[in-house]
PQR file of N, CA, C, O and H, with PARSE charges and radii, in Angstrom:
ATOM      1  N   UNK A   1     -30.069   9.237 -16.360 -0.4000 1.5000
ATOM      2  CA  UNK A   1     -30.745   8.313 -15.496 -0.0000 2.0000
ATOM      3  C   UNK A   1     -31.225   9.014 -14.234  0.5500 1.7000
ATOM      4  O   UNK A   1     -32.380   8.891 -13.826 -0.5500 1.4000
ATOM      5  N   UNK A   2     -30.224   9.812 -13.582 -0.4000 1.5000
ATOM      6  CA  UNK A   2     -30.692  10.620 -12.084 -0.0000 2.0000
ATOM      7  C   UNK A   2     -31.768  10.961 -12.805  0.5500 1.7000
ATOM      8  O   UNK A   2     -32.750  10.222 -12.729 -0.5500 1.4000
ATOM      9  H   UNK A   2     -29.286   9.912 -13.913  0.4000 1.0000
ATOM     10  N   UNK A   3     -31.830  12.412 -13.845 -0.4000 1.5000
ATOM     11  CA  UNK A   3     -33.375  12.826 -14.250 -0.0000 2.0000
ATOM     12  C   UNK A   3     -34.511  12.299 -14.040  0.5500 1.7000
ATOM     13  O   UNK A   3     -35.389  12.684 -13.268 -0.5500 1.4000
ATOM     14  H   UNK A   3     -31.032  13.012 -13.907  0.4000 1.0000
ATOM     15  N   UNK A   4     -34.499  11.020 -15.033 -0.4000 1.5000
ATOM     16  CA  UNK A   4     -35.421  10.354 -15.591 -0.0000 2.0000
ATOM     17  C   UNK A   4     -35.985   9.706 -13.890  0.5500 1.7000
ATOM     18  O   UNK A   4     -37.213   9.786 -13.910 -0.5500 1.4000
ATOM     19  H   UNK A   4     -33.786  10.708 -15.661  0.4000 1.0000
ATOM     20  N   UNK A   5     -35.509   9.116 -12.485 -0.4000 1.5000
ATOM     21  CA  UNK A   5     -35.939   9.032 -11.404 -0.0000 2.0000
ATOM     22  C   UNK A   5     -35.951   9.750 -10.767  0.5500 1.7000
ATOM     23  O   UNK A   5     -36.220   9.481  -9.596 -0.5500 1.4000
ATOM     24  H   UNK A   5     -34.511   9.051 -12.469  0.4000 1.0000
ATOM     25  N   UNK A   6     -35.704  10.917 -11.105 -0.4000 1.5000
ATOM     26  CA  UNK A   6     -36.085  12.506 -10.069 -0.0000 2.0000
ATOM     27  C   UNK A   6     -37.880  12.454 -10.983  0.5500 1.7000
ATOM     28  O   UNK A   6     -39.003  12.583 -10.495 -0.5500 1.4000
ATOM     29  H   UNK A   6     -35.486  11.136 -12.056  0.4000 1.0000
ATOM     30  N   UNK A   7     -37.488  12.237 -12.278 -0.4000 1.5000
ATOM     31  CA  UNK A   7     -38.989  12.600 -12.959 -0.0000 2.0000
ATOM     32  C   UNK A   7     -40.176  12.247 -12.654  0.5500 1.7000
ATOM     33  O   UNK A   7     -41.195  12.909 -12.459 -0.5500 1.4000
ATOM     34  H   UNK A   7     -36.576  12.132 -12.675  0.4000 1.0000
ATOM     35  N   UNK A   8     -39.811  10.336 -12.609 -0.4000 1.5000
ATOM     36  CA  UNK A   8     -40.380   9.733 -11.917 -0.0000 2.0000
ATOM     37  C   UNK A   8     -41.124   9.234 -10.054  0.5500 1.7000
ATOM     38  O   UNK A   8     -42.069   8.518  -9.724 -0.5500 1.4000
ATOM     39  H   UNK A   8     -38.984   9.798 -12.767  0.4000 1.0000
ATOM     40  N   UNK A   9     -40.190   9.983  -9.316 -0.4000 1.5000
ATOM     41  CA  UNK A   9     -40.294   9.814  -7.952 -0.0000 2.0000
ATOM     42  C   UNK A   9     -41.422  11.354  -7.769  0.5500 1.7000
ATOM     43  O   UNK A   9     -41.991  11.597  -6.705 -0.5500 1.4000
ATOM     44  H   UNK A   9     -39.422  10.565  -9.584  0.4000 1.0000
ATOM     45  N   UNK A  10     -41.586  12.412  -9.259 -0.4000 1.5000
ATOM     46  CA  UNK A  10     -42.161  13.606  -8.924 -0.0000 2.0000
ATOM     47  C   UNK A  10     -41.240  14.619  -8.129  0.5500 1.7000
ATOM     48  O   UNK A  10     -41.663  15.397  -7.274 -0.5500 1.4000
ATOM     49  H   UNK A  10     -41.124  12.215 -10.124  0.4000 1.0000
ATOM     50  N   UNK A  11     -40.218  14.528  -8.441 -0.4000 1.5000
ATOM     51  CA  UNK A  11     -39.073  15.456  -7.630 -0.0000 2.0000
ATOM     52  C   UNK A  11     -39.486  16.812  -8.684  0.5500 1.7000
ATOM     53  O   UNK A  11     -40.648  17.029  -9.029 -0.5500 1.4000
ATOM     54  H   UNK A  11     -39.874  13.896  -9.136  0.4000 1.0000
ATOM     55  N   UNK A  12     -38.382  17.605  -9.086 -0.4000 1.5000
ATOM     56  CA  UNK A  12     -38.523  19.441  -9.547 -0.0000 2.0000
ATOM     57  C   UNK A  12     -38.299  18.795 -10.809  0.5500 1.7000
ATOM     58  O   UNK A  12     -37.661  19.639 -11.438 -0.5500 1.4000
ATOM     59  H   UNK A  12     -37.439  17.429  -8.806  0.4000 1.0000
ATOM     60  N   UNK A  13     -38.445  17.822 -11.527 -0.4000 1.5000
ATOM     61  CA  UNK A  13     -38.622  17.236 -13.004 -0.0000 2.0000
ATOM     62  C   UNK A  13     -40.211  16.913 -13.209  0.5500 1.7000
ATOM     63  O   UNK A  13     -40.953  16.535 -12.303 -0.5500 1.4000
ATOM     64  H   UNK A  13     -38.963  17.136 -11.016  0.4000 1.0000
ATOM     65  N   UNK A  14     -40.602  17.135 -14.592 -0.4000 1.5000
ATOM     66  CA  UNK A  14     -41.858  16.083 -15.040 -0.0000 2.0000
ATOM     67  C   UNK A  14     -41.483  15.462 -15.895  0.5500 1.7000
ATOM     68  O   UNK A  14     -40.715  15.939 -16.731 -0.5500 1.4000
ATOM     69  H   UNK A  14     -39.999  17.442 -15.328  0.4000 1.0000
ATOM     70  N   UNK A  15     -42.003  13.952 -15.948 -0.4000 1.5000
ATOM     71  CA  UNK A  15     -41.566  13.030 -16.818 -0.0000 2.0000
ATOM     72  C   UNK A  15     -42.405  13.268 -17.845  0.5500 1.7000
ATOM     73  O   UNK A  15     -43.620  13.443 -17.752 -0.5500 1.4000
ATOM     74  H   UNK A  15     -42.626  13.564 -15.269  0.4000 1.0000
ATOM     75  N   UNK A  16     -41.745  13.274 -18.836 -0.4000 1.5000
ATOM     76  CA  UNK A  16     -42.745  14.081 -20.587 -0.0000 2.0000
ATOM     77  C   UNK A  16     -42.844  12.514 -21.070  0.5500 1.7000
ATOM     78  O   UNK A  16     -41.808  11.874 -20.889 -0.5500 1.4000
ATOM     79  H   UNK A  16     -40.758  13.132 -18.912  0.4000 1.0000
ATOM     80  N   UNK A  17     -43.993  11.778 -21.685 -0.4000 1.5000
ATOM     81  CA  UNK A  17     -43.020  10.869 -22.785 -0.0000 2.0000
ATOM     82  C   UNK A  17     -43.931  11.351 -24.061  0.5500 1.7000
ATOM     83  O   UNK A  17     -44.885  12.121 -24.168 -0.5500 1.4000
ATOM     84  H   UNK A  17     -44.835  12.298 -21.832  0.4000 1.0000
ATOM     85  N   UNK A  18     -43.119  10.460 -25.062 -0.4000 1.5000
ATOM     86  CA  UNK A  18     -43.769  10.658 -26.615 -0.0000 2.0000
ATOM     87  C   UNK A  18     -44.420   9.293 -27.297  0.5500 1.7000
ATOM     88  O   UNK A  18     -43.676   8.480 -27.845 -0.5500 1.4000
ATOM     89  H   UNK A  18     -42.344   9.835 -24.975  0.4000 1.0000
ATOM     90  N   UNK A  19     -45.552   9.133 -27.245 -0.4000 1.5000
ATOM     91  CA  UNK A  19     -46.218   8.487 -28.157 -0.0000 2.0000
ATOM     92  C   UNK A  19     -45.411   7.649 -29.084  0.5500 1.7000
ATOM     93  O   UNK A  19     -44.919   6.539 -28.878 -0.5500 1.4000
ATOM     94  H   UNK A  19     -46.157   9.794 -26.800  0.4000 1.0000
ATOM     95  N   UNK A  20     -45.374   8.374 -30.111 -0.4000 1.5000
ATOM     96  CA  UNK A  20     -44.645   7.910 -31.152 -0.0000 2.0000
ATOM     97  C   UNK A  20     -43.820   8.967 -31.828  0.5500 1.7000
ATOM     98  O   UNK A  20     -43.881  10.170 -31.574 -0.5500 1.4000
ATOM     99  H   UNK A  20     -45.773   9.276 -30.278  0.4000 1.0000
ATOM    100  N   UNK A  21     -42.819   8.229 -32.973 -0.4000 1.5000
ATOM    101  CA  UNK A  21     -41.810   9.140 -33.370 -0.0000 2.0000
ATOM    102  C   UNK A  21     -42.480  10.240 -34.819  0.5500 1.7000
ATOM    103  O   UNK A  21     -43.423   9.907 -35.537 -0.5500 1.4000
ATOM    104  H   UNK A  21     -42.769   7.251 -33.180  0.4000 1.0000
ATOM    105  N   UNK A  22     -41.745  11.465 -34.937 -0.4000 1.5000
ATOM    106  CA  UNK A  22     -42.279  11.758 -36.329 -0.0000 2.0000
ATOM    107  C   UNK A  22     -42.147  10.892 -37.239  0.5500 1.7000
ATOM    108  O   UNK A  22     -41.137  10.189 -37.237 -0.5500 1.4000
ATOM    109  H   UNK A  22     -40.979  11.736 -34.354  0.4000 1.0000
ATOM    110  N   UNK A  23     -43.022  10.757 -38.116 -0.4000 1.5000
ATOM    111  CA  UNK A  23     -43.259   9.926 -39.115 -0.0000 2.0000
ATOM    112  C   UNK A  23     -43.567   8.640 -39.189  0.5500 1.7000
ATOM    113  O   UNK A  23     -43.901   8.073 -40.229 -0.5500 1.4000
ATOM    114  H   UNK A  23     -43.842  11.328 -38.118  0.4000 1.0000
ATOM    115  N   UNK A  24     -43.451   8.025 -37.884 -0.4000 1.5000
ATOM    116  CA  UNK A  24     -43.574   6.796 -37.581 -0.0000 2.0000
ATOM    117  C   UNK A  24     -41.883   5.973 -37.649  0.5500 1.7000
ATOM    118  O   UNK A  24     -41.705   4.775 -37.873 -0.5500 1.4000
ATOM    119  H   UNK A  24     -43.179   8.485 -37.039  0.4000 1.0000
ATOM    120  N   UNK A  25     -40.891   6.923 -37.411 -0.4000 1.5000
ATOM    121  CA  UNK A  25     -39.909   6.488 -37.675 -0.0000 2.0000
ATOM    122  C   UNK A  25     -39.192   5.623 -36.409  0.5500 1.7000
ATOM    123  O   UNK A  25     -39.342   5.930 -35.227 -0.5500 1.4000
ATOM    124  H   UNK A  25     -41.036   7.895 -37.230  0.4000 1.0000
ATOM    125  N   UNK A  26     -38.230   4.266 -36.979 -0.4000 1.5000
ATOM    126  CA  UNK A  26     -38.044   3.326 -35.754 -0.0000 2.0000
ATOM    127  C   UNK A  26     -37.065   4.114 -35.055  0.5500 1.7000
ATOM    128  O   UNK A  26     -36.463   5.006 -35.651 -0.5500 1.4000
ATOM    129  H   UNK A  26     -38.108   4.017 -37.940  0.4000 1.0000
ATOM    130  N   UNK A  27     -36.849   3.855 -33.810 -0.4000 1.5000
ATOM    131  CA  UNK A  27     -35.691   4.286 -32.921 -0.0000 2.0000
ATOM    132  C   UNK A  27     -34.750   4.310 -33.213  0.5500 1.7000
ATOM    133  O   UNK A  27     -34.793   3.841 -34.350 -0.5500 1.4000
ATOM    134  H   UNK A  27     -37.339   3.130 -33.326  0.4000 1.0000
ATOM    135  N   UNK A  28     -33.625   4.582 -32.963 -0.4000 1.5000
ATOM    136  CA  UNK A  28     -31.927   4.378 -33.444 -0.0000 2.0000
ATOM    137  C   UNK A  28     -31.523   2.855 -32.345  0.5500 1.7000
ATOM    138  O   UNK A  28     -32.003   2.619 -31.237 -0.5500 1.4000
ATOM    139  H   UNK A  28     -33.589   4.963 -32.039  0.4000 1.0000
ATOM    140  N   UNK A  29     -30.852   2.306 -32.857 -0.4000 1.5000
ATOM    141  CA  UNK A  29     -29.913   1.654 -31.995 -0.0000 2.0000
ATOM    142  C   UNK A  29     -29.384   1.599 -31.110  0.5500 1.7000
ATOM    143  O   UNK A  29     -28.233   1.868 -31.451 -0.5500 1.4000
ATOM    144  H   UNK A  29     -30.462   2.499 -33.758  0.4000 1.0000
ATOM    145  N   UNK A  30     -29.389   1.485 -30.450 -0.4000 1.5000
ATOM    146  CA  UNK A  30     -28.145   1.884 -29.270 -0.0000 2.0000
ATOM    147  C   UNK A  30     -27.286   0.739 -28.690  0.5500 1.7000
ATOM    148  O   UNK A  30     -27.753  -0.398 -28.762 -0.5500 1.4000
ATOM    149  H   UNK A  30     -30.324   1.266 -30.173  0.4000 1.0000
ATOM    150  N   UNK A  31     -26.165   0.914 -28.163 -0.4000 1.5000
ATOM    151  CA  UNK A  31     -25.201  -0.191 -27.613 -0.0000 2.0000
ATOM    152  C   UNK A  31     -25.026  -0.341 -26.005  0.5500 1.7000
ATOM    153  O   UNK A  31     -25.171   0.812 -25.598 -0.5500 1.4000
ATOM    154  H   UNK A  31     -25.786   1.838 -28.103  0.4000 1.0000
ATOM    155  N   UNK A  32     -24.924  -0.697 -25.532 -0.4000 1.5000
ATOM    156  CA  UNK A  32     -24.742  -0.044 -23.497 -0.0000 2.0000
ATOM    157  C   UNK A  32     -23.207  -0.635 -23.479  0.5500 1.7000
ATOM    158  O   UNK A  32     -22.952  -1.839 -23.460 -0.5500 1.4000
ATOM    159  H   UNK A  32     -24.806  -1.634 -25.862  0.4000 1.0000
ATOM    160  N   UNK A  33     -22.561   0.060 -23.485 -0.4000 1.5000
ATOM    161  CA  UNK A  33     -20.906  -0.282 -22.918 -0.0000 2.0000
ATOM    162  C   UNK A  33     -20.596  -0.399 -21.920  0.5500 1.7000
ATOM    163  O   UNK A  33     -21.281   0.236 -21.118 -0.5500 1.4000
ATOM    164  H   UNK A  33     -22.768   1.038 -23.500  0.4000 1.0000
ATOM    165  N   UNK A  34     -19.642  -1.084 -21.432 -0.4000 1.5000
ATOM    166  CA  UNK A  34     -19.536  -0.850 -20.163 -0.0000 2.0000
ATOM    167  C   UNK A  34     -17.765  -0.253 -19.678  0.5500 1.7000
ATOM    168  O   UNK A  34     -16.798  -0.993 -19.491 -0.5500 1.4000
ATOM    169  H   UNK A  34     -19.086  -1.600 -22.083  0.4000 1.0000
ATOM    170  N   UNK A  35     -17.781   0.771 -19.606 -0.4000 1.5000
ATOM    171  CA  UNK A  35     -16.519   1.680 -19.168 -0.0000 2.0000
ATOM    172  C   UNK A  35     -15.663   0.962 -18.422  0.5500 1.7000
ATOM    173  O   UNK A  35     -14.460   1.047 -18.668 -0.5500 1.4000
ATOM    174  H   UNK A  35     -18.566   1.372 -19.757  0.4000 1.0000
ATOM    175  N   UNK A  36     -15.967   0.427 -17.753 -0.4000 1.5000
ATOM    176  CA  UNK A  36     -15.067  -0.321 -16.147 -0.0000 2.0000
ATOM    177  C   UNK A  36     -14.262  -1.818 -17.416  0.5500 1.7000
ATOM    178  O   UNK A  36     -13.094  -2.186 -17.546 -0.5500 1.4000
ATOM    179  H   UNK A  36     -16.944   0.358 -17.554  0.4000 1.0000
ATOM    180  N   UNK A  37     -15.371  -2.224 -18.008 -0.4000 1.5000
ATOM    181  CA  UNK A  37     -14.358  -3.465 -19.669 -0.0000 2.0000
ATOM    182  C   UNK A  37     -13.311  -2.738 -19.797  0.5500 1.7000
ATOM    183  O   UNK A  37     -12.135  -2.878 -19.461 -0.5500 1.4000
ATOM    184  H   UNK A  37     -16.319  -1.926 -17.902  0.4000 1.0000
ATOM    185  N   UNK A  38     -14.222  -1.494 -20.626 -0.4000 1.5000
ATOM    186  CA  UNK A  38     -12.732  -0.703 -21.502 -0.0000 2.0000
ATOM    187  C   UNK A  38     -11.938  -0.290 -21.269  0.5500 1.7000
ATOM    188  O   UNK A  38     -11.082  -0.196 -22.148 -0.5500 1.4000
ATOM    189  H   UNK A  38     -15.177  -1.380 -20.900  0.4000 1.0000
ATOM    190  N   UNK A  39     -11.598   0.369 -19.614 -0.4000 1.5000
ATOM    191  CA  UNK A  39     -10.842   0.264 -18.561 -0.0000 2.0000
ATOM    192  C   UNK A  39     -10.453  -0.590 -18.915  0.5500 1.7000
ATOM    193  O   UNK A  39     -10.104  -0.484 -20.091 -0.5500 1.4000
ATOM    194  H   UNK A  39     -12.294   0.292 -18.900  0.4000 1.0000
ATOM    195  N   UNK A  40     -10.237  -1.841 -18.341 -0.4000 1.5000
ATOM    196  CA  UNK A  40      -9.398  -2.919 -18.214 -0.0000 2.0000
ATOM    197  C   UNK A  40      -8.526  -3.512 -19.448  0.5500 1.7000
ATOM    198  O   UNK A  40      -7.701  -4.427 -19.437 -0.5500 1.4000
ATOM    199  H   UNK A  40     -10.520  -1.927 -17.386  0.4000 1.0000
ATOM    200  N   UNK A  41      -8.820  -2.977 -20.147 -0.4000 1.5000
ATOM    201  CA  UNK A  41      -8.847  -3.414 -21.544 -0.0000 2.0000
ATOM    202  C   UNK A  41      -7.603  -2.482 -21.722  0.5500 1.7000
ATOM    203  O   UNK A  41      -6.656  -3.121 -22.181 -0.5500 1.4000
ATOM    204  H   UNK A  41      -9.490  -2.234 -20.156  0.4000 1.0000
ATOM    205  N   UNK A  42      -7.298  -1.065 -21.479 -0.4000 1.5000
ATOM    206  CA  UNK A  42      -6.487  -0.754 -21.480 -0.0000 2.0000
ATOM    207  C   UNK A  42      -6.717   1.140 -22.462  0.5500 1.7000
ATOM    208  O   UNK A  42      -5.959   1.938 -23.012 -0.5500 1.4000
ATOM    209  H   UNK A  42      -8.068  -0.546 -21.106  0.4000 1.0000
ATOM    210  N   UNK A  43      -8.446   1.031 -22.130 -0.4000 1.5000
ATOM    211  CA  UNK A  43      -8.564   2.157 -22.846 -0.0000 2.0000
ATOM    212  C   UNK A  43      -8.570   3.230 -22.104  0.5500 1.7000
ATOM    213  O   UNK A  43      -9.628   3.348 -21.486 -0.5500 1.4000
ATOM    214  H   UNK A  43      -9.062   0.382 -21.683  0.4000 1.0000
ATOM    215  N   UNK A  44      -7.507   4.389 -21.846 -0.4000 1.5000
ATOM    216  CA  UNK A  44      -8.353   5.717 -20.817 -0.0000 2.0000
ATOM    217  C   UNK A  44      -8.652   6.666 -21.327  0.5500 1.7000
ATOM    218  O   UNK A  44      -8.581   7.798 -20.849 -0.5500 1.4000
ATOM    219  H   UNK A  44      -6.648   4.294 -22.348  0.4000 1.0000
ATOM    220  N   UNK A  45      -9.124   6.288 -22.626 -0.4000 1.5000
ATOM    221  CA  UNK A  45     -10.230   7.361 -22.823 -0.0000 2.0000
ATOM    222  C   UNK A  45     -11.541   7.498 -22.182  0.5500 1.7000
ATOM    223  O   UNK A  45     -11.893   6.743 -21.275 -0.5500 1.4000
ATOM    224  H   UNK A  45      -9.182   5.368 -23.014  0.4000 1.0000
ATOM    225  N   UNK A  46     -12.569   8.842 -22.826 -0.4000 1.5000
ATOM    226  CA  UNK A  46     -13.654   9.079 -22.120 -0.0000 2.0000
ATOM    227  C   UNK A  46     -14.628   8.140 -22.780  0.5500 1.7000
ATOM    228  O   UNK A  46     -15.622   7.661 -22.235 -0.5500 1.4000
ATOM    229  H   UNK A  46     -12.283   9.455 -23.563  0.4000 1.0000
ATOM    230  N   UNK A  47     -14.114   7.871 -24.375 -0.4000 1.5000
ATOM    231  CA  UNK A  47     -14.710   7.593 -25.141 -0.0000 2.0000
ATOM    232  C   UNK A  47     -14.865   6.021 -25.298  0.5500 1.7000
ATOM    233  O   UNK A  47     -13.859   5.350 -25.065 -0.5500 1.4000
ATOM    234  H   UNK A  47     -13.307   8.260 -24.818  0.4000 1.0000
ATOM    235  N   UNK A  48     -15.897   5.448 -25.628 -0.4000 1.5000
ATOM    236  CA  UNK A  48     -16.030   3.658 -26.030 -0.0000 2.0000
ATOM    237  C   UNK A  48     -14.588   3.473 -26.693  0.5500 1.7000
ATOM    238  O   UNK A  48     -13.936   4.470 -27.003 -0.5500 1.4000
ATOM    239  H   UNK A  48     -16.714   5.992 -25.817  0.4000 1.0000
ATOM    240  N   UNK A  49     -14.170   2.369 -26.875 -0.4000 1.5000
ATOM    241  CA  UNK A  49     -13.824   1.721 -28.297 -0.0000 2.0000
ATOM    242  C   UNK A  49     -14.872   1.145 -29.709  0.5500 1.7000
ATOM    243  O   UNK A  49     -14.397   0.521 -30.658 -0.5500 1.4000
ATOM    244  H   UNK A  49     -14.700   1.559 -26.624  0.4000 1.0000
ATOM    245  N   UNK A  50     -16.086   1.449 -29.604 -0.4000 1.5000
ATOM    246  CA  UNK A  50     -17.185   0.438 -30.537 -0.0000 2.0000
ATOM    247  C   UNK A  50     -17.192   1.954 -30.879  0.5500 1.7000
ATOM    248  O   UNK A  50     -16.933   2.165 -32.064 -0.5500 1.4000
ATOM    249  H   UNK A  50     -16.471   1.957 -28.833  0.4000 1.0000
ATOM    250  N   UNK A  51     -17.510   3.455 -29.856 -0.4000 1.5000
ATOM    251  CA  UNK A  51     -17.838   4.677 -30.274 -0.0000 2.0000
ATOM    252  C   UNK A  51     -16.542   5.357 -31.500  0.5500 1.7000
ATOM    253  O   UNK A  51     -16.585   6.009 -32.543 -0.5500 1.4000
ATOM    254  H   UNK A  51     -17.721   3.284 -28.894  0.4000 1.0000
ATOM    255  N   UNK A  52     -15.502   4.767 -30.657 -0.4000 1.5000
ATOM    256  CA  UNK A  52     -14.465   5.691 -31.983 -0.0000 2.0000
ATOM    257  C   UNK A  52     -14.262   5.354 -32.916  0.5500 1.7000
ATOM    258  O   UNK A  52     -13.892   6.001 -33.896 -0.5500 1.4000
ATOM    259  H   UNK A  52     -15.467   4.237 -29.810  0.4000 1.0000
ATOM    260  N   UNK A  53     -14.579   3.608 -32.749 -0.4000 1.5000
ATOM    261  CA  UNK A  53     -15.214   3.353 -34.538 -0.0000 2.0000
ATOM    262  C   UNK A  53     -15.879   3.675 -35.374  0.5500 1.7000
ATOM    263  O   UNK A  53     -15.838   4.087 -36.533 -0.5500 1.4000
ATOM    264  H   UNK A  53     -14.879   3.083 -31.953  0.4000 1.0000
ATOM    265  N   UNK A  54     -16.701   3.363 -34.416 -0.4000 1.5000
ATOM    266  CA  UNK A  54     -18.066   4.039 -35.436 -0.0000 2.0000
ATOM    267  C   UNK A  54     -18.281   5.802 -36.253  0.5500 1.7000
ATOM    268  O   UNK A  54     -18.965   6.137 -37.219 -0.5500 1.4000
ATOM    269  H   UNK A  54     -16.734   3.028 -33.474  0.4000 1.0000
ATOM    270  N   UNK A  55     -17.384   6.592 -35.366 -0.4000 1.5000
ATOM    271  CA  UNK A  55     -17.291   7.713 -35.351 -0.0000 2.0000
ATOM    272  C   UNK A  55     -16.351   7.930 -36.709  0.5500 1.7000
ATOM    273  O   UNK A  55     -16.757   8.363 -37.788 -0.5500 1.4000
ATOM    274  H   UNK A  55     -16.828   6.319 -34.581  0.4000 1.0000
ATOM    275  N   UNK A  56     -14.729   7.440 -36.319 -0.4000 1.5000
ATOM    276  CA  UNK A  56     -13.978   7.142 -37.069 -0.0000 2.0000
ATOM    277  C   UNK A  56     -14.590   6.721 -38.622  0.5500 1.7000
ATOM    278  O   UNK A  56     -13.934   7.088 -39.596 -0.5500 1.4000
ATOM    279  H   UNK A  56     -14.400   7.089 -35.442  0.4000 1.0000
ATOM    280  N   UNK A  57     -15.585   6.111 -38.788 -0.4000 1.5000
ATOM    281  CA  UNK A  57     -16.132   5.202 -39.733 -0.0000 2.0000
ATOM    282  C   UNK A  57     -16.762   6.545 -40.677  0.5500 1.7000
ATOM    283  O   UNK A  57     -16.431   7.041 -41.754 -0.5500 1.4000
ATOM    284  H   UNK A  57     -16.119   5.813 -37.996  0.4000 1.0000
ATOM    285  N   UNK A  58     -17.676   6.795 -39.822 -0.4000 1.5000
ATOM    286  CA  UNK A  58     -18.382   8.211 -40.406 -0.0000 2.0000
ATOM    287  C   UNK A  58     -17.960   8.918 -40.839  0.5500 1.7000
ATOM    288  O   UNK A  58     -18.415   9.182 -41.952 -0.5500 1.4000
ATOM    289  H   UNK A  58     -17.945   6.392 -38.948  0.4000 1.0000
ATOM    290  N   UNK A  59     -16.824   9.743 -40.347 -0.4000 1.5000
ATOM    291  CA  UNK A  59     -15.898  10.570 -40.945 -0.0000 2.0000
ATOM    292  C   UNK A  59     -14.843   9.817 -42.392  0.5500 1.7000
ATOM    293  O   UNK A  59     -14.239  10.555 -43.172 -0.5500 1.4000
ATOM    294  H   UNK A  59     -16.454   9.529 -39.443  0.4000 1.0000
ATOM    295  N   UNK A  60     -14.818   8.724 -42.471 -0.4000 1.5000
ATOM    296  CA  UNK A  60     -13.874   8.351 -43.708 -0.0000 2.0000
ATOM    297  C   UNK A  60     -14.490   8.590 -44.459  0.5500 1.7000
ATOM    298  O   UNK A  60     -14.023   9.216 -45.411 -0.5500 1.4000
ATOM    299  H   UNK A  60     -15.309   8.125 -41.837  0.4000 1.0000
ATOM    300  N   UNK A  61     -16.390   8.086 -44.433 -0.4000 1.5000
ATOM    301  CA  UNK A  61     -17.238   7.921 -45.361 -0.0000 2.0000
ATOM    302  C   UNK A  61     -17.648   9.425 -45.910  0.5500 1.7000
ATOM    303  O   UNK A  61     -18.385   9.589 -46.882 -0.5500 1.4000
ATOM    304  H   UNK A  61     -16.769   7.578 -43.660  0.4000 1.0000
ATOM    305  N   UNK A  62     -17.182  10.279 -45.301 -0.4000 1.5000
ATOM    306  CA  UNK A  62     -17.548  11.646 -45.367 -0.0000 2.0000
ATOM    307  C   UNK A  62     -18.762  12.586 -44.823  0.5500 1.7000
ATOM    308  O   UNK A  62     -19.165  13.677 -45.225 -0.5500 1.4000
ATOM    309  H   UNK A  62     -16.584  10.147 -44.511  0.4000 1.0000
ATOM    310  N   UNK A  63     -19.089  11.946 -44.009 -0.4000 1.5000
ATOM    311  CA  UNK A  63     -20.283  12.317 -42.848 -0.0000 2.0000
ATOM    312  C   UNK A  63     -20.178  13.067 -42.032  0.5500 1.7000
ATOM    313  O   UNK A  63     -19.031  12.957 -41.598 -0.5500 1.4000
ATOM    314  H   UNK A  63     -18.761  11.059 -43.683  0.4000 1.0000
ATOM    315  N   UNK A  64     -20.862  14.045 -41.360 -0.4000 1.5000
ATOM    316  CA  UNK A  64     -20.586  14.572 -40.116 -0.0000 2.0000
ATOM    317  C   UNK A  64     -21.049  13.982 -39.063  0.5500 1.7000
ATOM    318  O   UNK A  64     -21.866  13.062 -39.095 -0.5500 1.4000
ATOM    319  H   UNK A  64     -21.793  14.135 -41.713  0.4000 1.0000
ATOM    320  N   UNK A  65     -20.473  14.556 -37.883 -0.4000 1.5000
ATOM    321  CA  UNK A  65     -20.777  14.049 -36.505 -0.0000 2.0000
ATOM    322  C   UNK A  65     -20.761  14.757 -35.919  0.5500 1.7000
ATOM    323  O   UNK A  65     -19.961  15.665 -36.140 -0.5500 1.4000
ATOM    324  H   UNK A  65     -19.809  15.303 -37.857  0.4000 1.0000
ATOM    325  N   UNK A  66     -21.475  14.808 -34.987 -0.4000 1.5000
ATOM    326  CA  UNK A  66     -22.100  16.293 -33.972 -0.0000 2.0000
ATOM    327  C   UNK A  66     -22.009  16.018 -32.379  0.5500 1.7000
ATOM    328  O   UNK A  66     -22.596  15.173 -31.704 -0.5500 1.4000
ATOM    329  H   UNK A  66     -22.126  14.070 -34.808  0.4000 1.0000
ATOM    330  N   UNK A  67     -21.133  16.954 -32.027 -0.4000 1.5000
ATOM    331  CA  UNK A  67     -20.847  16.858 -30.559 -0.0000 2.0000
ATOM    332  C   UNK A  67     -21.373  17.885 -30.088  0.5500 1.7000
ATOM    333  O   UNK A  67     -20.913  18.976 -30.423 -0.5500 1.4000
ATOM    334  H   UNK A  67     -20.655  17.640 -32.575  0.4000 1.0000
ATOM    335  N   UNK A  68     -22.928  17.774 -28.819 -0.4000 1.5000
ATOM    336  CA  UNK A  68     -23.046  19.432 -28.827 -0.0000 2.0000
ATOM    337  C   UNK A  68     -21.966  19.414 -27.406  0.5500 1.7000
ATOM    338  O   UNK A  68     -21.631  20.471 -26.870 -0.5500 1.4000
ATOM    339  H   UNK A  68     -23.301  16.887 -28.548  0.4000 1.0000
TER
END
């Protein structure tokens, strides 16, 4: 987010965008969590609870997952 309004305000970023995707392919999904919930909730990880599912999920199914 800082980036993307350094990009925008014209700070030492340029804001690139893209048209469209290769192939015409739709976006991925995404979820917005909110850390300060999962906090309270009783999680101190770094990580979601919806993320280590999903993650968790992938790996049973035999998938990889890529952390760079």
């Amino acid at each position: 987010m800082e980036s993307y309004c350094r990009a925008r305000e014209g700070g030492p970023y340029q804001l690139v965008t893209l048209a469209h995707r290769v192939d015409n392919r739709r976006l991925p999904r995404v979820q917005i969590v909110d850390l300060r919930e999962e906090l309270a909730k009783g999680n101190l990880n770094i990580f979601s609870s919806p993320l280590i599912s999903a993650l968790s999920k992938r790996i049973e199914q035999g998938e990889k997952v890529y952390f760079p």
